[in-house]
C-alpha positions, -999 to +999 in steps of 0.1 A: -209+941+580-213+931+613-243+956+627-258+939+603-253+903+611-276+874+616-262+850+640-283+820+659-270+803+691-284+772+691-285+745+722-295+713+729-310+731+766-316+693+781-287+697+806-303+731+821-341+719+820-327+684+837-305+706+864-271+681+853-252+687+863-270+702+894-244+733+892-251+743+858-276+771+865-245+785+888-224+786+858-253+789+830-282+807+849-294+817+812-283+785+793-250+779+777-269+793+749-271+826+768-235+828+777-225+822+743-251+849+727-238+875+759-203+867+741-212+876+712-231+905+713-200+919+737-181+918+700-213+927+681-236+950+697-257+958+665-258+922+649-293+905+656-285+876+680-314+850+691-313+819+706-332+783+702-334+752+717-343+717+710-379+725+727-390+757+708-417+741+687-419+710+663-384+724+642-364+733+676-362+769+664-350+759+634-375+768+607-371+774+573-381+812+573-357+812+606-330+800+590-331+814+554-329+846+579-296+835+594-257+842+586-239+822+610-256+790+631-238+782+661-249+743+672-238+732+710-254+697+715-243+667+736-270+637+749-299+644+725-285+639+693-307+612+683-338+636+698-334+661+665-359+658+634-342+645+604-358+666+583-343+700+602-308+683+597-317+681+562-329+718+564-296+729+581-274+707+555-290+727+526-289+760+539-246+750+551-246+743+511-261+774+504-240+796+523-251+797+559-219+798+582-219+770+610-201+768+642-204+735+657-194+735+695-178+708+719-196+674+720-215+691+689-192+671+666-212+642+673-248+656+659-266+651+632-256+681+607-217+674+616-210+641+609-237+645+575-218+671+563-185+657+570-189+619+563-172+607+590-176+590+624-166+623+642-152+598+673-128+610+696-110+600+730-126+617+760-119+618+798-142+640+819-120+649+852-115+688+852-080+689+838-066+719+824-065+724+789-041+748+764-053+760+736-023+764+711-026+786+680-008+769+651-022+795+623-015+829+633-027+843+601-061+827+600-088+858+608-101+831+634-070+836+654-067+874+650-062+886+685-064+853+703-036+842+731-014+809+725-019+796+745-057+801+759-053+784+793-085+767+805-081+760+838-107+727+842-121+712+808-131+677+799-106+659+780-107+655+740-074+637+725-069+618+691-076+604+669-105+623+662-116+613+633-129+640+608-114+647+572-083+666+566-094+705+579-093+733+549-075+750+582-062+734+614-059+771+636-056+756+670-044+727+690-049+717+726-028+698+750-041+686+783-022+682+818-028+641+806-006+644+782-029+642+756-035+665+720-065+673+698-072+693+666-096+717+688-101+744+662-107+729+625-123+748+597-144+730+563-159+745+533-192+721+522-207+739+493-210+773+495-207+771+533-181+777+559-182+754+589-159+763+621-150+735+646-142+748+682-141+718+710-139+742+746-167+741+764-186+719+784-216+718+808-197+710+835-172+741+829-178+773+828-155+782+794-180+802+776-175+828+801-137+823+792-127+860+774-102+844+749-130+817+740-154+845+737-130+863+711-121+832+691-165+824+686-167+861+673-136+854+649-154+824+641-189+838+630-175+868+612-151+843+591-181+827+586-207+846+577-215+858+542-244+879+543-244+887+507-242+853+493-273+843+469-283+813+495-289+785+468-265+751+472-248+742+440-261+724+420-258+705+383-260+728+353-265+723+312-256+749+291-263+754+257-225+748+239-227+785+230-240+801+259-207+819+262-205+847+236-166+848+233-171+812+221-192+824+193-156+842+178-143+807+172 
């Protein structure tokens, strides 16, 4: 399955076309979105892997022939929230429905598509001063977590600590503590219609985590738990069958 996945690394691209932080083309010379796609295709080197961001074109990359072409989304955004078209959320939230896997990244839990398809304020206690940061694997037998370290040790990451506020996970894989003395739920996953949506908080602009191996392995793990390539991508929706449609029920 996975020469023959789809996956799309998506990002905001306003901290690396604004130079901020002014070291972010050290870290990122091709975009965060690069290093995450370079990731990747170290774990799949036959799955088609593109890129957008919030500039390419009127739907930020994000059309709907684009996407019905997509397995896994993976969405990095951070100060331009508010800057994407409602009616490319609403795109994204049907083809999540449908089946599209999501991966929603760092300050990404505060777009658009994530706090639509989760309902909730998505808030969360920060502190940006370069602390390190564990990342603590508390389900070993989740696919995400197949092969990962516990703890992945980050050695400078901005700070995310509860309450977070998001629904109770389907899974809670991974937990991070910080040299603060902080925790958060850093690796959550949800099931929203047909689709699977992966939560993974490391990785900042400032930082350069996506560079990180371990962080690397677990956004593979992530897309192919993810992606369903074979899924008839159509959201569920009401039905009204006839009282006999089944023909067992005809024998009674």
């Amino acid at each position: 399955m996975d020469g023959e996945l789809r996956i799309l690394v998506w990002n905001e691209g306003v901290h690396e076309a604004n130079n901020e932080p002014s070291h972010i083309g050290e870290i990122y010379p091709d975009g965060i979105h690069g290093a995450i796609a370079a990731g990747l295709r170290s774990h799949f080197p036959d799955a088609e892997i593109t890129t957008a961001v919030l500039a390419t074109g009127a739907d930020h990359g994000l059309s709907e022939e684009v996407l019905a072409e997509t397995d896994v989304l993976l969405w990095w955004g951070h100060i331009a929230h508010a800057e994407v078209g409602d009616a490319v959320v609403e795109r994204v939230h049907r083809h999540v429905l449908g089946g599209m896997g999501l991966i929603v990244l760092h300050s990404g839990h505060f777009s658009k598509i994530f706090t639509k398809l989760l309902g909730t304020s998505c808030s969360l206690a920060w502190r940006n001063d370069g602390q390190r940061e564990l990342v603590w694997t508390v389900k070993p037998s989740h696919p995400i977590a197949d092969g990962v370290d516990s703890p992945i040790v980050i050695p400078e990451q901005e700070m995310y600590g509860e309450l977070f506020d998001i629904p109770d996970p389907d899974d809670l894989i991974f937990i991070s503590s910080f040299a603060g003395g902080e925790v958060f739920r850093s690796g959550v996953t949800f099931t929203r219609g047909k689709g699977r949506i992966f939560y993974f908080s490391p990785g900042d602009q400032e930082y350069p985590v996506y560079h990180h191996p371990q962080v690397q392995r677990v956004l593979a793990n992530g897309v192919r738990w993810a992606a369903q390539p074979d899924v008839d991508r159509s959201a569920p929706a009401v039905t009204n069958a006839a009282r006999e449609w089944f023909d067992g029920a005809k024998q009674h």
